[in-house]
C-alpha positions as CSV (number, residue, x, y, z in Angstrom):
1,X,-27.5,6.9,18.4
2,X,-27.2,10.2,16.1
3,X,-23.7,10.5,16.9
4,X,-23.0,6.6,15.9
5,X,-24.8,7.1,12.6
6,X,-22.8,10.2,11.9
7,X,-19.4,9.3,12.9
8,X,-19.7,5.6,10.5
9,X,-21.0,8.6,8.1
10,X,-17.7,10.3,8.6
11,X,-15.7,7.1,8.9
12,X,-17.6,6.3,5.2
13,X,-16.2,9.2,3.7
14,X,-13.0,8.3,4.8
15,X,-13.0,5.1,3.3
16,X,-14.1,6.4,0.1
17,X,-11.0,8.6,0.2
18,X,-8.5,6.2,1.2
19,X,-9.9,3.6,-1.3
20,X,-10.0,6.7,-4.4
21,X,-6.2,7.2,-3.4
22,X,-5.3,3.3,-3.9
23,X,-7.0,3.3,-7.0
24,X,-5.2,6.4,-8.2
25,X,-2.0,4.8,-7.0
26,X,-2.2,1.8,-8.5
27,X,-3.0,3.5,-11.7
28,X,-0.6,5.6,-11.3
29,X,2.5,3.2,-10.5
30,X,1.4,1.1,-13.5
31,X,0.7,3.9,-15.9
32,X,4.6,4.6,-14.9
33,X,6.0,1.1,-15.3
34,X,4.1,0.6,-18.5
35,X,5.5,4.3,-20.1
36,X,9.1,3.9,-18.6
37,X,9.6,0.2,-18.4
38,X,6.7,-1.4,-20.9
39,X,5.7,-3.7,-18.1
40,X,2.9,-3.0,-15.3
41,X,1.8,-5.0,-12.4
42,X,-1.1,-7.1,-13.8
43,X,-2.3,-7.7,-10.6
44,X,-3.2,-4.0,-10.1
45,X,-6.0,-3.6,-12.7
46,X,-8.3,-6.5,-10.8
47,X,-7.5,-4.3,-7.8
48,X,-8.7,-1.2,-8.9
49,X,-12.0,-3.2,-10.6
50,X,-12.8,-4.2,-6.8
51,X,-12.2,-0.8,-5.3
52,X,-13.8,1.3,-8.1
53,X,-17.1,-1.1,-7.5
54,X,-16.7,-0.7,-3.7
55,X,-15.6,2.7,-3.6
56,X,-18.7,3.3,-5.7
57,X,-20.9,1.8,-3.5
58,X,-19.9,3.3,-0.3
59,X,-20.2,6.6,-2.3
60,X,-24.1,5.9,-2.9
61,X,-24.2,5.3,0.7
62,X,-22.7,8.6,1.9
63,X,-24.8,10.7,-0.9
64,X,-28.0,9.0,0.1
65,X,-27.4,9.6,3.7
66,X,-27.5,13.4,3.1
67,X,-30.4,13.2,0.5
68,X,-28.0,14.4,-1.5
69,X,-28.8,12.6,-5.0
70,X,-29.7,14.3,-7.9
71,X,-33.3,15.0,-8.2
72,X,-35.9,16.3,-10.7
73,X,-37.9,18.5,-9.1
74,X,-40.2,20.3,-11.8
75,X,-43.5,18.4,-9.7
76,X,-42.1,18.9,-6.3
77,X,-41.5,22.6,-6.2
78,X,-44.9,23.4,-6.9
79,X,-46.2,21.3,-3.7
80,X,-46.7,22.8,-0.2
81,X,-43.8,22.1,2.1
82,X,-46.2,19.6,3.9
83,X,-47.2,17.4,0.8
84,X,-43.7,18.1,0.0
85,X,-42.7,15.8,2.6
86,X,-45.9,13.4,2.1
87,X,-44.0,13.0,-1.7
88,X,-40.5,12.2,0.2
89,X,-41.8,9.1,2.2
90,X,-43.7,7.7,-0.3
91,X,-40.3,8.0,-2.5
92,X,-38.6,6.7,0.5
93,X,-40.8,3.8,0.3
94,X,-40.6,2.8,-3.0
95,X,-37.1,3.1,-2.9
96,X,-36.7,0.7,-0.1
97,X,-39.0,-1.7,-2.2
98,X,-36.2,-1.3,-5.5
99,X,-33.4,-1.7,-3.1
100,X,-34.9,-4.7,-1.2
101,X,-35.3,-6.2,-4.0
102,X,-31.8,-5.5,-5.9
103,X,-30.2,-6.3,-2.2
104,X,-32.0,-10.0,-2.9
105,X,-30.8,-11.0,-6.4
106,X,-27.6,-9.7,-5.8
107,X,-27.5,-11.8,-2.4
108,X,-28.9,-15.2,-4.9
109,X,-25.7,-14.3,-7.1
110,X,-23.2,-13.7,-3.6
111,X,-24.1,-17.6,-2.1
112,X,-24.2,-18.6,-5.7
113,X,-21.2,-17.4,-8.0
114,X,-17.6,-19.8,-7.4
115,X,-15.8,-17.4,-9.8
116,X,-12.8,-15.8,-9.1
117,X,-10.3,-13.0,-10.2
118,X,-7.8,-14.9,-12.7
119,X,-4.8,-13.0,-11.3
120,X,-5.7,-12.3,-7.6
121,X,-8.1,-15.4,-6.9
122,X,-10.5,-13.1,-4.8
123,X,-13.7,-14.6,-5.5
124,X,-16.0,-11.7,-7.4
125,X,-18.7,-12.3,-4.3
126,X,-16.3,-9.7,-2.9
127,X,-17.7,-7.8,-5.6
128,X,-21.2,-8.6,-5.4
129,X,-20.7,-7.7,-1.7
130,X,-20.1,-4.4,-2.0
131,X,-23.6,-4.7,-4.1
132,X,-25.5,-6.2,-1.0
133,X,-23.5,-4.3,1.7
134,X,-24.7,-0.4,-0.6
135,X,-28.6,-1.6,-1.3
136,X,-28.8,-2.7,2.4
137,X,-27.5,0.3,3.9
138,X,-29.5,2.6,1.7
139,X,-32.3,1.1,2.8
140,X,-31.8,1.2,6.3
141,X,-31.0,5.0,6.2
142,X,-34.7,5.4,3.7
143,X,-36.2,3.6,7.0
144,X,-34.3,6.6,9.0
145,X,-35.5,9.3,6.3
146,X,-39.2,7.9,6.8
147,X,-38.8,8.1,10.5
148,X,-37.5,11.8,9.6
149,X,-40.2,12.8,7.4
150,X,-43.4,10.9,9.9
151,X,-42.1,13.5,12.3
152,X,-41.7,16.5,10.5
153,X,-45.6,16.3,9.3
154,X,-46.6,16.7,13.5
155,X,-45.0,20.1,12.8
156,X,-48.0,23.3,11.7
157,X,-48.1,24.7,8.5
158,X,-46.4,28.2,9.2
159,X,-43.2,25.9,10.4
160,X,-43.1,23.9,7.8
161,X,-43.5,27.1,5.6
162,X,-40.8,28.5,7.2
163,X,-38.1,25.7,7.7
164,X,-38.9,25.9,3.6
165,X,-38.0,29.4,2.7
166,X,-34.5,28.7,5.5
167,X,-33.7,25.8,3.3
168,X,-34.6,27.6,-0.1
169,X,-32.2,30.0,1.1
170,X,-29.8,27.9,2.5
171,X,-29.2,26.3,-1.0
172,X,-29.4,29.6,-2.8
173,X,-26.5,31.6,-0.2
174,X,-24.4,29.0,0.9
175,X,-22.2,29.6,3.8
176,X,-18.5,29.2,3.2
177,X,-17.5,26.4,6.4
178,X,-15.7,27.8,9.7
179,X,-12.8,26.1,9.6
């Protein structure tokens, strides 16, 4: 099961990448028309809206899968590793609660909305999808982080302590990646 959820998190990334080089294509190419021709393909700029908003939210996806959002942690530094992690699922909770509830209205406005793109005619619940498909995810993965976090606190003290400082240090020396 670990490797399924990390290969879709590598496959993810990918699709972030390929869908960042389409938009940068498409920009490109009509940047060019409109300089050296002073037309562009009109078609492109609803294109790019779509994948910007998707690309976005498969983004959020792949940074809260590695915990990797940006944080404030004046309050949490000063905690013990083990209330450290108490702090993390109640976070984790809340955040499933925000997310359930953004994944809902955005899922009244996906069986709701009849509007489509003017040039393209891809109904924007393509857009709104994206919406649903990010808040969902991200909350399945919190439920994973929970999971992660119940089972750390069976661990003692002195390991928690210790898995700490590795992780302190670990963020202070980074390791340049074997290639």
């Amino acid at each position: 099961m670990e490797s399924l959820i990390k290969y879709a998190n590598k496959l993810n990334k990918a699709l972030c990448c390929v869908l960042l080089l389409t938009m940068v294509g498409f920009v490109f190419v009509n940047t060019a028309l409109r300089y050296f021709f002073s037309s562009g393909i009109i078609i492109t700029e609803e294109f790019v809206r779509y994948l910007f908003l998707w690309g976005t939210y498969l983004g959020v996806i792949s940074v809260w899968f590695s915990r990797g959002h940006i944080c404030v942690t004046t309050v949490t530094d000063r905690l013990t590793p083990r209330n450290r992690i108490k702090f993390s699922a109640c976070f984790e909770v809340v955040s499933i609660i925000v997310l359930l509830v953004l994944a809902y209205g955005s899922y009244l406005y996906f069986i709701d909305t009849t509007t489509v793109g003017q040039v393209t005619g891809i109904p924007y619940s393509m857009m709104i999808l994206a919406v649903l498909v990010g808040t969902l995810s991200c909350a399945i993965i919190s439920l994973g982080h929970i999971k992660q976090d119940l089972d750390m606190l069976k661990l003692d003290d002195a390991t928690l302590e210790r898995m700490a400082k590795e992780q302190e240090e670990a963020m202070l020396n980074p390791k340049e990646e074997e290639k």
